[in-house]
TIRO-2110 file (N, C-alpha, C; in Angstrom, 1 decimal):
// TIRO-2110
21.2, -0.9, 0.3, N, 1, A
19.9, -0.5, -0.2, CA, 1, A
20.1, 0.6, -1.3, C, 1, A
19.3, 0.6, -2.5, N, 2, A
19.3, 1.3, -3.2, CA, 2, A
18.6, 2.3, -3.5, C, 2, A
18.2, 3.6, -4.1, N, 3, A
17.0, 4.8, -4.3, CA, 3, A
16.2, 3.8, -4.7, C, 3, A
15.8, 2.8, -5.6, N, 4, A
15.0, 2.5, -6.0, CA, 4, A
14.3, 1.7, -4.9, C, 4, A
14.8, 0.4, -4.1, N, 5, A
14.7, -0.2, -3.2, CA, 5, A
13.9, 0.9, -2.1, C, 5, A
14.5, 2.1, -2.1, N, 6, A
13.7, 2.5, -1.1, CA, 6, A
12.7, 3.3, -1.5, C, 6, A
12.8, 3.6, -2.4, N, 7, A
11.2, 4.6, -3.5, CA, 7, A
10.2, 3.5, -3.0, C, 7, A
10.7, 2.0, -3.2, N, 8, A
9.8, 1.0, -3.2, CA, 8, A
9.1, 0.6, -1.9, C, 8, A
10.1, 0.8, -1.1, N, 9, A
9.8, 0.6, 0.2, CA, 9, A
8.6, 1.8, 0.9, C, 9, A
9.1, 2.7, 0.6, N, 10, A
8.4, 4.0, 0.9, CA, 10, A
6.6, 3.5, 0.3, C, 10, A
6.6, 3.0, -0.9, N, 11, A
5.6, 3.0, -1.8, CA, 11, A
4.5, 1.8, -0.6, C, 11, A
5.3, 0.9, -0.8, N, 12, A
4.5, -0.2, 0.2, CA, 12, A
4.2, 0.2, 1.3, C, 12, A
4.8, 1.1, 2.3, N, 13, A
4.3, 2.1, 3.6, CA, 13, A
3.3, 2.9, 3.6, C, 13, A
3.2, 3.7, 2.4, N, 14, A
1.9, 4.5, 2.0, CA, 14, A
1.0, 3.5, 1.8, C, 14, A
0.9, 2.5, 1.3, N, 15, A
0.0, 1.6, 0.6, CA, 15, A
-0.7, 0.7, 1.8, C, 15, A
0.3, 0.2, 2.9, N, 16, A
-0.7, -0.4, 4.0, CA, 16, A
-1.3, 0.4, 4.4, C, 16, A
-0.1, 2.0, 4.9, N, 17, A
-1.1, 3.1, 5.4, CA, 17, A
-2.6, 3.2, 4.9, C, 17, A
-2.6, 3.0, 3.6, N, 18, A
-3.7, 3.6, 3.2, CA, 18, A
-5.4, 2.1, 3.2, C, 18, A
-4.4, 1.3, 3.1, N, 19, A
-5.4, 0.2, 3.6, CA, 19, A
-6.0, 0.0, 4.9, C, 19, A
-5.2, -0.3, 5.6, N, 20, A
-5.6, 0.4, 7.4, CA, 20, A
-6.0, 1.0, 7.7, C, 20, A
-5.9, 2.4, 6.6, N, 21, A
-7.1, 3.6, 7.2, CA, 21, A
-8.5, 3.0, 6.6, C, 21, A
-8.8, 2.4, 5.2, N, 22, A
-9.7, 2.8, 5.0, CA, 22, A
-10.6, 1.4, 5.1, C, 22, A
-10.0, 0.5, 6.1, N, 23, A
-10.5, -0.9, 6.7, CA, 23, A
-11.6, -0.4, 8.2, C, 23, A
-10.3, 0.7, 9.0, N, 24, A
-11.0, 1.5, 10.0, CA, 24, A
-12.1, 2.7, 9.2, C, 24, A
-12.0, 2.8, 8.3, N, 25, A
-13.2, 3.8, 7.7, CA, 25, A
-14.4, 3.3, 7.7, C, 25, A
-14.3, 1.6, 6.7, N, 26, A
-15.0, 0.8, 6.4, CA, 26, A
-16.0, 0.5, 7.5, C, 26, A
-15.1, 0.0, 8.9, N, 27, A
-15.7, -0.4, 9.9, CA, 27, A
-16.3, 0.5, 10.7, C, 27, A
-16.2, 1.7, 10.7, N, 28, A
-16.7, 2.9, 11.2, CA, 28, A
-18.0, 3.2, 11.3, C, 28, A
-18.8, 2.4, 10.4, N, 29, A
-20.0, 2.7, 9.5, CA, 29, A
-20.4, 3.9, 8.3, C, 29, A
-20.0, 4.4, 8.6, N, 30, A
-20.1, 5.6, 7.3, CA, 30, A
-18.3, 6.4, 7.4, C, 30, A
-17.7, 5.9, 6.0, N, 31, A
-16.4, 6.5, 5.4, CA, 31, A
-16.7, 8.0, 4.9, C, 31, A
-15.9, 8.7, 5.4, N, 32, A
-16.1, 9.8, 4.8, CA, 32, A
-15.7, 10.2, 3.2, C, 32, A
-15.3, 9.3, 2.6, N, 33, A
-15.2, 9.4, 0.8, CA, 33, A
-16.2, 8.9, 0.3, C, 33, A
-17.0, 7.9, 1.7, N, 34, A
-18.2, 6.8, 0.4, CA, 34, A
-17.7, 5.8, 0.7, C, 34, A
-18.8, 4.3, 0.9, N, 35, A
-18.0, 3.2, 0.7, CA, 35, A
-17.6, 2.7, -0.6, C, 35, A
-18.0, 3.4, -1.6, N, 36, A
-17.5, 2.6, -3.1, CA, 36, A
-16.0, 3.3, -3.0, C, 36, A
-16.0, 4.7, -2.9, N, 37, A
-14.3, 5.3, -3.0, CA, 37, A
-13.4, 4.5, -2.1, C, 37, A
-14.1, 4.3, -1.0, N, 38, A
-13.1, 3.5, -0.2, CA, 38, A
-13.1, 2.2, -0.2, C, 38, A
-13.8, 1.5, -0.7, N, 39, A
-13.3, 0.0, -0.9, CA, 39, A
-12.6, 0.3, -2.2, C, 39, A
-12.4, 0.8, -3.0, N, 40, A
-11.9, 0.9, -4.5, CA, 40, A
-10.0, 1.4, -4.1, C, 40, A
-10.3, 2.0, -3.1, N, 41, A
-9.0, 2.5, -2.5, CA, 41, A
-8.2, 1.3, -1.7, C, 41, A
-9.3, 0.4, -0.8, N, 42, A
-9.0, -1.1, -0.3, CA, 42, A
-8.1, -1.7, -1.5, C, 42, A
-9.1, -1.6, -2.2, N, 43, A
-9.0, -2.9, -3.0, CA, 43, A
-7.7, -2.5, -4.1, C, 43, A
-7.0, -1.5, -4.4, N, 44, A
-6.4, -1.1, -5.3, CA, 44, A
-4.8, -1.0, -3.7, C, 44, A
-4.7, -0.7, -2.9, N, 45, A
-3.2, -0.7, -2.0, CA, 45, A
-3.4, -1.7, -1.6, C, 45, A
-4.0, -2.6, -1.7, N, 46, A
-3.5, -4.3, -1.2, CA, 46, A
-2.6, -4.9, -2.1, C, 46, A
-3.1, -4.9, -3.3, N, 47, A
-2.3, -5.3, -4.3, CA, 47, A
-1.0, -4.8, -4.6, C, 47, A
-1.0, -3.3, -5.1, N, 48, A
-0.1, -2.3, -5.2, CA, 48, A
1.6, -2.6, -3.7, C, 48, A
0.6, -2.8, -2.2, N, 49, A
1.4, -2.8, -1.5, CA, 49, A
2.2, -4.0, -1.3, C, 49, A
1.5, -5.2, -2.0, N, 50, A
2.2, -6.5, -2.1, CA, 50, A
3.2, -6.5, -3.1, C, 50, A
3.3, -5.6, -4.2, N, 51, A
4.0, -5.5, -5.5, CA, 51, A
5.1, -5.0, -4.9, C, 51, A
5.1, -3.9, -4.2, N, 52, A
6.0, -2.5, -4.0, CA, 52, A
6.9, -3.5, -2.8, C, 52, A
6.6, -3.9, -2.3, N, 53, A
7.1, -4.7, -0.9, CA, 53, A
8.0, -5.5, -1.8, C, 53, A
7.7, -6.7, -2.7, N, 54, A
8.2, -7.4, -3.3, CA, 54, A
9.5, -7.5, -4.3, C, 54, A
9.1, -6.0, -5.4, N, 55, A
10.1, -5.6, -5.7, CA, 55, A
11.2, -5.0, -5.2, C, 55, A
10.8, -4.3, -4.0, N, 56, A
11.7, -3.8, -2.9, CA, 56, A
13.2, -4.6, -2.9, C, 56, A
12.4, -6.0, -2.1, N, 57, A
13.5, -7.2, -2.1, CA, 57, A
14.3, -7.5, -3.2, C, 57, A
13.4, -7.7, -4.5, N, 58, A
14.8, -8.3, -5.3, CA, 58, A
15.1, -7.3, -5.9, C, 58, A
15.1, -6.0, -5.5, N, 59, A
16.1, -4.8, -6.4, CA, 59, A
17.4, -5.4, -4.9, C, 59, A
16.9, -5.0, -3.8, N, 60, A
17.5, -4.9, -3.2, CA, 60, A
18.7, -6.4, -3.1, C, 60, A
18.3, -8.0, -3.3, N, 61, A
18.6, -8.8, -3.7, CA, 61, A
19.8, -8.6, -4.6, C, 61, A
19.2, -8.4, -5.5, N, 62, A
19.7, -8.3, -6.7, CA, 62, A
20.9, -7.2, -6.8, C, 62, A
21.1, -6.1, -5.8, N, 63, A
22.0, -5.0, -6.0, CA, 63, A
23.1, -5.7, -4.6, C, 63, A
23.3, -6.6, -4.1, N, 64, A
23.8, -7.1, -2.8, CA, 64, A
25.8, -7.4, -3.7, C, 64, A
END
């Protein structure tokens, strides 16, 4: 595994973290940022944590 591979990794961990919280915020009934801050925060580490996860692998692939 490489620094980059794991910067990446690390990135994707903060990123579900941050969807998971703010899914239990969502469902909570009232988010303490707002529901627009927090779905915007949903909606922005789903993607982000799919990317980060992804290139994870083929740095890591790719440095094998």
């Amino acid at each position: 595994m490489t620094p980059k591979s794991g910067v990446l990794l690390a990135g994707s961990c903060i990123a579900g973290i941050a969807a998971v919280g703010s899914i239990f915020e969502l469902s909570s009934g009232e988010p303490e940022l707002g529901s627009v801050t927090t779905g915007i925060i949903l909606a922005i580490s789903i993607p982000l944590g799919v990317f980060c996860f992804l290139a994870a692998v083929q740095d890591a692939r790719a440095n094998q």
